[in-house]
N, C-alpha and C positions, 0 to 999 in steps of 0.2 A: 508546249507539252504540259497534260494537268499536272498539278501535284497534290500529293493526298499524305495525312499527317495518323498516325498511332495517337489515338485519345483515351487516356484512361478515368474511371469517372469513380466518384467514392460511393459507389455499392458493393453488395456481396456478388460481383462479377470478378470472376480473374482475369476474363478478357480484355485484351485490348482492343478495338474498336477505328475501323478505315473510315476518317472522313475528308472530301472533297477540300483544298483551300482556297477561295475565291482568288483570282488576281489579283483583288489592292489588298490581300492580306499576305500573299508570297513573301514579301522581305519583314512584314514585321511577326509572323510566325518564328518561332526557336524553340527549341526542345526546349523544355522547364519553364515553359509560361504554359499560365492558364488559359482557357478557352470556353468559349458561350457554345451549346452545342444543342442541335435536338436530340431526344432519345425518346424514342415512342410516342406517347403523346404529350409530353411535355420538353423543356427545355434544362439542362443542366450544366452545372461547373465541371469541365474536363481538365487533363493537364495532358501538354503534346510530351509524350516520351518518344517520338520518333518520325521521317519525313520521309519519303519512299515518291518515285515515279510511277508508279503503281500500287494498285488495291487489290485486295484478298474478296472482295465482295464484288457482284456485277453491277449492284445499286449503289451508290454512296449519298448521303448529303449533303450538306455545306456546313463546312462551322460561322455560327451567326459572327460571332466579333472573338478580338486578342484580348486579354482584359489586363495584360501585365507590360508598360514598357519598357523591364527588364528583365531576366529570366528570372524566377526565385528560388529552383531547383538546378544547382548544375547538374551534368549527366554522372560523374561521381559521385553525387548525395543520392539520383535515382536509385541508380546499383546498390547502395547503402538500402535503401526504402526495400526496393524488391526484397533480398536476401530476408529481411527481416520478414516480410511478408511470407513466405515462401514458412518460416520456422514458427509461424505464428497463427498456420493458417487462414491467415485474413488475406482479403484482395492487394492489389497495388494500391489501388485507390484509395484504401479507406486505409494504408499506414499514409499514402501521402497527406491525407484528412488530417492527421494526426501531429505531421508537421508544420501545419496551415495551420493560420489564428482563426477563430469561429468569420470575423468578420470577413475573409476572403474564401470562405464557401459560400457564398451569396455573390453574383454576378455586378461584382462594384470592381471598378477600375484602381489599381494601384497609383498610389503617387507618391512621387521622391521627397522624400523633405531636405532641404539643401543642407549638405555637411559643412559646417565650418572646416577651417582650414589649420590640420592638425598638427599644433607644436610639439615634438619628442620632447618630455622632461626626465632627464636621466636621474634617479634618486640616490642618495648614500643607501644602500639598500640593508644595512645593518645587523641581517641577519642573524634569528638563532640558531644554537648549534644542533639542534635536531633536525631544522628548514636547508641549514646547509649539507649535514649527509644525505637528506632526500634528494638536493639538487647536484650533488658531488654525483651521486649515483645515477640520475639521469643522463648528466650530460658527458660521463665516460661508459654511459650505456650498459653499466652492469645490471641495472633495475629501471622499470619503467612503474612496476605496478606497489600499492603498495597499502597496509590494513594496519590503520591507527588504532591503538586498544587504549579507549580511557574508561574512567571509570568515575570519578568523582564529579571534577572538576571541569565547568563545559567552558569557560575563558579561557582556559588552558589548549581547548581546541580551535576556540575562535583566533587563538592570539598567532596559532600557528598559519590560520585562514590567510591571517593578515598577514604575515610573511610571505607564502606564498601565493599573493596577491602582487603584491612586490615585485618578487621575481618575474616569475610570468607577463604580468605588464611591460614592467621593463624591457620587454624582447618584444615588443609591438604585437603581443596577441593578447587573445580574450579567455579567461578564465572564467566557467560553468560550474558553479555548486550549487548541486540539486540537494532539499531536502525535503521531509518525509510530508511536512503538513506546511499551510501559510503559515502560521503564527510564526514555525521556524523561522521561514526564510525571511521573513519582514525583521527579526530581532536580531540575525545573522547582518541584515543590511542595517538596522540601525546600528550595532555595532563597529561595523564598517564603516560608516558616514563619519561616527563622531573620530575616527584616527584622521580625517581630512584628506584623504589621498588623493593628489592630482588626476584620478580617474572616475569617468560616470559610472553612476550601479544601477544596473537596469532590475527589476523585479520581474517575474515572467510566470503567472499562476492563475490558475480558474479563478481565482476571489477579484480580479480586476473587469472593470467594465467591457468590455466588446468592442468599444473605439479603442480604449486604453491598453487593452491587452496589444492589440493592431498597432499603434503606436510605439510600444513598445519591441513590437516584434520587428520593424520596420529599423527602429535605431542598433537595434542590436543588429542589424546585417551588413551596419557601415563599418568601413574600415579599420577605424579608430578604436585602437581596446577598452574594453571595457569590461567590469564585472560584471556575471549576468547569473543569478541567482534566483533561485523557483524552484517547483513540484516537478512530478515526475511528465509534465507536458516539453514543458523546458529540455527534456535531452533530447525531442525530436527537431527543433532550431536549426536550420540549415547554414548556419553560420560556420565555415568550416574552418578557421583561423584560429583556430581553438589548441591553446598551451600546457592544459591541464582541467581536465573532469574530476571535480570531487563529489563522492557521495555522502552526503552526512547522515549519520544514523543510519548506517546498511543494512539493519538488521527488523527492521522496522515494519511491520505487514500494509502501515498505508502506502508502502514503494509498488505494493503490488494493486495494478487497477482491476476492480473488482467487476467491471461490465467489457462483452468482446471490443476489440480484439483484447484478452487477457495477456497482462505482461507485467514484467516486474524492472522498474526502474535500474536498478543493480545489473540484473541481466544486458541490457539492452545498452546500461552505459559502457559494462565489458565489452562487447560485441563493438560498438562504436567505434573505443579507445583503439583495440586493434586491426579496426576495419580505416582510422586512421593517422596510425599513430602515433597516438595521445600519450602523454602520462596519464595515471589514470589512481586515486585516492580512494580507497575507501573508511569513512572514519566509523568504528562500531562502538557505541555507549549501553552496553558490552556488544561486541561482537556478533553475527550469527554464527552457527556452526559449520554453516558452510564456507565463509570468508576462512576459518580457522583453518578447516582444512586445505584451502588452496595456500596458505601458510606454509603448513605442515608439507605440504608436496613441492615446495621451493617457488612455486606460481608468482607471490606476492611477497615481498619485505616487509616484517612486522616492525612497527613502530611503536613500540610502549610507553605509555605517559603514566602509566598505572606506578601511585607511591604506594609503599609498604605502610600497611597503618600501623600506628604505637600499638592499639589493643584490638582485638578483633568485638563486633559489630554484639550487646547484649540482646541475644535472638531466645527466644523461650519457645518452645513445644508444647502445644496441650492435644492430648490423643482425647477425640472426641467421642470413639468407641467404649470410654470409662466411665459407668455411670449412668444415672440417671437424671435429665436436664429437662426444669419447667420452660425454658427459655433457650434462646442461640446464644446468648452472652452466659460462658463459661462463669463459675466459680475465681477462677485464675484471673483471666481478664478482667472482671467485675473487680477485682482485690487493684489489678494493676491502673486501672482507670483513677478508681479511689486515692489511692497514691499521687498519682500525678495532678489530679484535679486539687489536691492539697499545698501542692508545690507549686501552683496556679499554672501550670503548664498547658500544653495545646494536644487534643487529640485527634487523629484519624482512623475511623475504621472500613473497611476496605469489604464492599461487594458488589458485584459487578451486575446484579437484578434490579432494573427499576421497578416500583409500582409497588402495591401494599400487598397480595394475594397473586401468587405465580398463575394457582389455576381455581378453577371451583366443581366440587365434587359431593354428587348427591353419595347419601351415605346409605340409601335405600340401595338405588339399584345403578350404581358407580359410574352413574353418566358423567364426563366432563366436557364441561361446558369449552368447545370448540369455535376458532373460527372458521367461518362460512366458506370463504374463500383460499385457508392454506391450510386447514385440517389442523393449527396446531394450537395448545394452549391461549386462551385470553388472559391476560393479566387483568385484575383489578387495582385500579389507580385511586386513593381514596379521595386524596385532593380536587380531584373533577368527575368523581362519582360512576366513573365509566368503565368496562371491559375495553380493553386493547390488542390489536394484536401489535408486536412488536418486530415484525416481517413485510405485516403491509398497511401496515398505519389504519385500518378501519377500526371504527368505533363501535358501540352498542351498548346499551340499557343493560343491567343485571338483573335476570330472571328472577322474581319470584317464586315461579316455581318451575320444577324439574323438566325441562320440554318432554322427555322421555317417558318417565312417568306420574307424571303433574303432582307430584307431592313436594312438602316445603322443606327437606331433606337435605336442603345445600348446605356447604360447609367449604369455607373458603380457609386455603390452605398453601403452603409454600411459604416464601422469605423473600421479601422485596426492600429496599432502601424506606421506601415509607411505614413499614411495619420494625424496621431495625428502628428507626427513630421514635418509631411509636413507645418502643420496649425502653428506650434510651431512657425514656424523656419519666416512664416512670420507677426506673432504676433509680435515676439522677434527677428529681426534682427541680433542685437550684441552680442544675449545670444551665447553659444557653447552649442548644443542641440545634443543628442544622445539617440539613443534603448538599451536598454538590453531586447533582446528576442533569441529564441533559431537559427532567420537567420544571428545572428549577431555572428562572431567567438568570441571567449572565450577571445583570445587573444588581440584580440582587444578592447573588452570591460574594463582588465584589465587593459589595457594601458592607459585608457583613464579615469579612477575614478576617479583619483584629479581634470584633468581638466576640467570636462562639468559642466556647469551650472545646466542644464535642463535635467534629465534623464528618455527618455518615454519608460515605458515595462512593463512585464508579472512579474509573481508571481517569476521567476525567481533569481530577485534579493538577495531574501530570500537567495540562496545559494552561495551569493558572500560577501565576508568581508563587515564588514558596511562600508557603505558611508560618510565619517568625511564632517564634516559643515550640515547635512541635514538638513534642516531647516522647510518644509514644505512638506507633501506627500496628494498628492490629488488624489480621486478617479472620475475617469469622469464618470463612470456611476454603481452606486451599483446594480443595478436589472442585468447587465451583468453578475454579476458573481454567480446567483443561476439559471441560465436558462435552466438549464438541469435537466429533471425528477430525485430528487433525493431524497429520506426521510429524508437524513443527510444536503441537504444544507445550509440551518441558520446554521446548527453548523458548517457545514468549511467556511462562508463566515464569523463569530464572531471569529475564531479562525484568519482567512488571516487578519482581523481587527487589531486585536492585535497585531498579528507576525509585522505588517509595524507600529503600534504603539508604540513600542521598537526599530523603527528605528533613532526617535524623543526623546526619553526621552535623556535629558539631567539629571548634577549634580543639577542644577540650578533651574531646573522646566521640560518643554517643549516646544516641536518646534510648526509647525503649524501642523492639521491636516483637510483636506475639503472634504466635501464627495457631490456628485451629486447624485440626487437620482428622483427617479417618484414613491414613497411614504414617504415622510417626517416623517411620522409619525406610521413610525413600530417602532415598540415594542423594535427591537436587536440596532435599532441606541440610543434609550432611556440607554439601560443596558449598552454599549458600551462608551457611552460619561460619565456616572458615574461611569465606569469600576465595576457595579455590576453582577458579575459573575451569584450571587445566583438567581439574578432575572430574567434572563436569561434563567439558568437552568432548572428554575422550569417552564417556559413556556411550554419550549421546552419538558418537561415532562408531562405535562400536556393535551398538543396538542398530543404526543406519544399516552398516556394512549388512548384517548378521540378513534384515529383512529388505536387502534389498531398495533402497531408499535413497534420492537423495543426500549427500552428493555421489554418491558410487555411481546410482545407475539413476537416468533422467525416469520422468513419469509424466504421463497425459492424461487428461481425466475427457472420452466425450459426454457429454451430455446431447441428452433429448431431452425434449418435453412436447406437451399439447393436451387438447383440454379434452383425450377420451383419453380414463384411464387403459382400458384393453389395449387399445391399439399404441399408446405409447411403448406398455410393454412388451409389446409381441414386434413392434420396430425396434428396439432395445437388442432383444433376442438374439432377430433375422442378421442385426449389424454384425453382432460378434461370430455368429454365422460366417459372415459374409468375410471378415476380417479371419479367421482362422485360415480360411479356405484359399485366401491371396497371400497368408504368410507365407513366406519361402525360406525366412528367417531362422533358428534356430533362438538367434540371442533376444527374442520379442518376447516379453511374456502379453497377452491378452487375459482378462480374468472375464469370468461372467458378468451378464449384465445387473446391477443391484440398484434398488432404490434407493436416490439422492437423499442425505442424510433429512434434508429439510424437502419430505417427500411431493409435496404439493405448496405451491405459492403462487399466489394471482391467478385461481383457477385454475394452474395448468400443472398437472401431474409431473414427474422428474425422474430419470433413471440416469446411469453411469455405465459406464466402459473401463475401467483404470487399462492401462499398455504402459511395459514398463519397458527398458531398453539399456544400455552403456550407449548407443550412439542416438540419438537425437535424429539427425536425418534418417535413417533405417524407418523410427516410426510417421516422419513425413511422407514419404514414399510411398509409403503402405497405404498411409491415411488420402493421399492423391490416389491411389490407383484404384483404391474402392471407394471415395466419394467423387471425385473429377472436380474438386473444390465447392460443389454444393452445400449451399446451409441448410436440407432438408434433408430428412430419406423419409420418404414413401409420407410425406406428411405433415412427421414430425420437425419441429425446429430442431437444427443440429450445430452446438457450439462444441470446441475445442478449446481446453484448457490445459498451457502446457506450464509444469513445474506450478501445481493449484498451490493455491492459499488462502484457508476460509478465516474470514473477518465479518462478525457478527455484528 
């Protein structure tokens, strides 16, 4: 009797798919290996989720070859895949995509690497007293979940890593700490390395080679515990032996992947943890607001590593609505610079715009000078003499004259990193003034740490060793860095506070810290200069609740686009149409359709959906029963984005 097997394949198909299995493939076919398969007119990587005596189709094909001779999916990690598919509106296929290394979507055969033969080494495991309430309370089951708050001190979290590393190993499983970027995880591991621990540390993240990655992924599925530490690719690891998920920096917006299927690493290690029964870590340097709240609702055990400091943090305010200014560098600042440049101390000041001229504008007849392809601003870069756009990397020549109406009327205008240094540089003659931003090579930057005075750039810095002597970090303009439609920005511009406020702490006390601002008198500068977290939080909770928001109530954002604008929008429209009209819901809200904040990119026009909800499947549901899983309507490209997060 034939037999015919369930093929799922990683496109935007949600179906599963009846194909024939030759007789000399019957015994080595299994559910959770992959498969060599035709599909139309080419050949693709399938994976069998299922084996049946019969087919749904009256045609079927043959699957060409098995490519796995072991399975690398149990049918428990499927189930795990599905549901997440299902909440993420992407196919099977393409979350199982997600838990495959690049080199095993290409039709190459797996092979075993031979596991040495593995000695238990039992350790004095000498635990500190904070590692032992976390594991006191696992293992008499009153806590599983749990939200580190540090705030200073990041050895202090590592050092806890290391404890429960320990633990964990010690009971023959494997321990997963995901964090936000490489750099992290690679300093996490070297960290780790130098304590010596009888255990391998596997790395698991896009920055490794495609053999290497594969190799990796390969040792991580042997038995043997082992640490296994990476990006947020790493919590898809079908490794299920798994003793404890930590998340480092949960609060972190590169957790969230910014191309489909959209997800947020946080999310999905929750989901995981209780899909199977993991402990489950999350550590926030500060916090997000949503971690705080599952706190607050008894969800998660807080664990505070946060010391009381002797003095609180000397933070200055300048209202930049006072006055009349030749320049971006205040009076104030200008005074505080001077000072410290006297005490040969180290400066940073803080703006998050590369390039020397934002945009350029005739003064005749207020053309500005746009890109071709995303309708938005070109920045002028003075160092390579070029317009930019900063969206989609095209270049271009600076117009002489007006294309609009051909006069020489331009006037280049705005505030970028190479115009703050331009101003630096003739403020402070003497000072050695430099950028750190992404036009400036790495290498060069690094060369030059000890020696600059004055250091002007982007949030960047964050990921470069600290800067010894710093003495003062001043912000030139705070309303810069939440300008972009976002529900989360008080909380990542409270959190960028901090992270450059840890740049400054000394043993001693603190450095300087100067912020410019064009409202003096918000609320997060208040919480921020008394480093009251609580009060903070609970605003920002507060305002949540009030409009409906994350974490009360979930939110989905769809997108369209395509490259006519008419028809994107009148599909935009017909969607929310279409979506009202299938609601049967009461607790759905739908909103009009509005144009993506960033209206056009790569030629192709943008609209949104927002649907807000308290249950999460309600707007699945919905979202199944008026698209049937298509990534189109009437044309348009159609993505889902669920719990958005824009990262610019």
């Amino acid at each position: 009797m034939p037999m015919y097997a369930q093929i799922v394949l990683g496109i935007p198909l949600k179906n599963t798919f009846d194909y024939a299995v030759p007789e000399h493939l019957e015994k080595e076919l299994e559910i959770g290996k992959r498969v060599y398969v035709p599909f139309r007119n080419k050949n693709l990587v399938g994976y069998c989720v299922g084996k049946s005596k019969k087919s749904r189709s009256v045609y079927t094909k043959e699957i060409i070859s098995v490519l796995d001779e072991e399975i690398i999916f149990t049918e428990n990690f499927l189930n795990f895949l599905k549901k997440l598919s299902e909440k993420y509106f992407a196919s099977w296929g393409e979350m199982m995509e997600l838990a495959t290394p690049v080199y095993l979507r290409k039709p190459r055969k797996t092979f075993l690497l031979k596991e040495g033969i593995y000695e238990r080494k039992d350790l004095d495991l000498n635990l500190s007293p904070i590692v032992k309430e976390i594991v006191s309370m696992i293992e008499e089951k009153r806590k599983d979940k749990f939200l580190i708050f540090e705030d200073y001190v990041q050895n202090k979290r590592f050092n806890l890593y290391y404890d429960l590393c320990k633990w964990v190993l010690n009971k023959d499983k494997h321990i997963l700490i995901i964090t936000p970027e490489i750099q992290e995880a690679e300093e996490l591991a070297s960290f780790l390395k130098e304590k010596n621990l009888p255990w391998e540390i596997f790395l698991y993240h896009s920055g490794l080679r495609e053999k290497e990655a594969f190799l990796n992924w390969i040792r991580i599925r042997e038995k043997r515990p082992k640490i296994i530490i990476g990006t947020r690719m790493a919590v898809f690891h079908p490794q299920e032996n798994i003793g404890l998920i930590i998340v480092d920096d949960e609060g972190s917006p590169f957790h969230k992947q910014d191309e489909f299927p959209f997800y947020n690493t946080r999310d999905i290690s929750l989901f995981r943890a209780s899909f199977f029964k993991i402990p489950l870590i999350f550590a926030g340097n500060p916090p997000s607001v949503d971690s705080y709240f599952k706190v607050e609702k008894g969800l998660f055990q807080l664990i505070d590593l946060r010391e009381k400091p002797k003095t609180l943090p000397d933070v200055s305010i300048v209202d930049l609505t006072l006055g009349k200014r030749k320049n971006y560098i205040t009076k104030s600042l200008e005074l505080k610079i001077t000072e410290v440049l006297d005490k040969k101390g180290k400066i940073f000041l803080f703006y998050n715009r590369r390039g020397f001229a934002t945009f350029i504008r005739c003064r005749k007849c207020g053309k500005v000078i746009r890109c071709r392809r995303c309708e938005r601003n070109l920045t002028y870069h003075f160092s390579i003499k070029k317009l930019v756009c900063h969206y989609c990397g095209d270049t271009s020549e600076p117009p002489s004259l007006c294309p609009e109406c051909q006069t020489a009327y331009l006037r280049y205008r705005g505030l970028g990193t190479e115009k703050l240094e331009s101003e630096l540089i003739y403020l402070f003659p003497k000072a050695k003034i430099s950028r750190i931003d992404l036009d400036v090579k790495k290498e060069k930057i690094m060369g030059d740490l000890k020696n600059i005075d004055i250091w002007v750039g982007t949030s960047l810095l964050l990921k470069l060793p600290p800067l010894s002597n710093l003495s003062l970090v001043g912000i030139i303009n705070l309303e810069q860095g939440i300008n972009f439609p976002d529900f989360r920005a008080n909380e990542r511009l409270f959190s960028l506070l901090i992270n450059f406020l840890k740049l400054i702490k000394k043993e001693d006390g603190w450095g300087n810290f100067l912020i410019q601002t064009h409202n003096p008198e918000n609320s997060l500068l208040f919480a921020f200069k008394n480093l009251d977290y609580e009060m903070f939080y609970q605003e920002e909770l507060n305002l949540k609740k009030e409009l409906g928001l994350p974490p009360f109530r979930n939110i989905v954002i769809v997108n369209l686009r395509g490259k006519k604008r008419k028809s994107v929008e009148e599909n935009a429209h017909l969607l929310v149409k279409r979506l009202k009209e299938n609601n049967s819901s009461r607790g759905i809200f739908i909103s009009e359709a509005v144009p993506h904040p960033i209206f056009k990119l790569r030629d192709k026009y943008r609209w949104q959906i927002f649907i807000k909800s308290a249950n999460i499947k309600k707007i699945s549901l919905l979202l199944e029963k008026v698209l049937s899983g298509k990534r189109k309507f009437r044309g348009s490209i159609l993505t889902v984005d669920v719990e958005p997060s824009y990262r610019e």
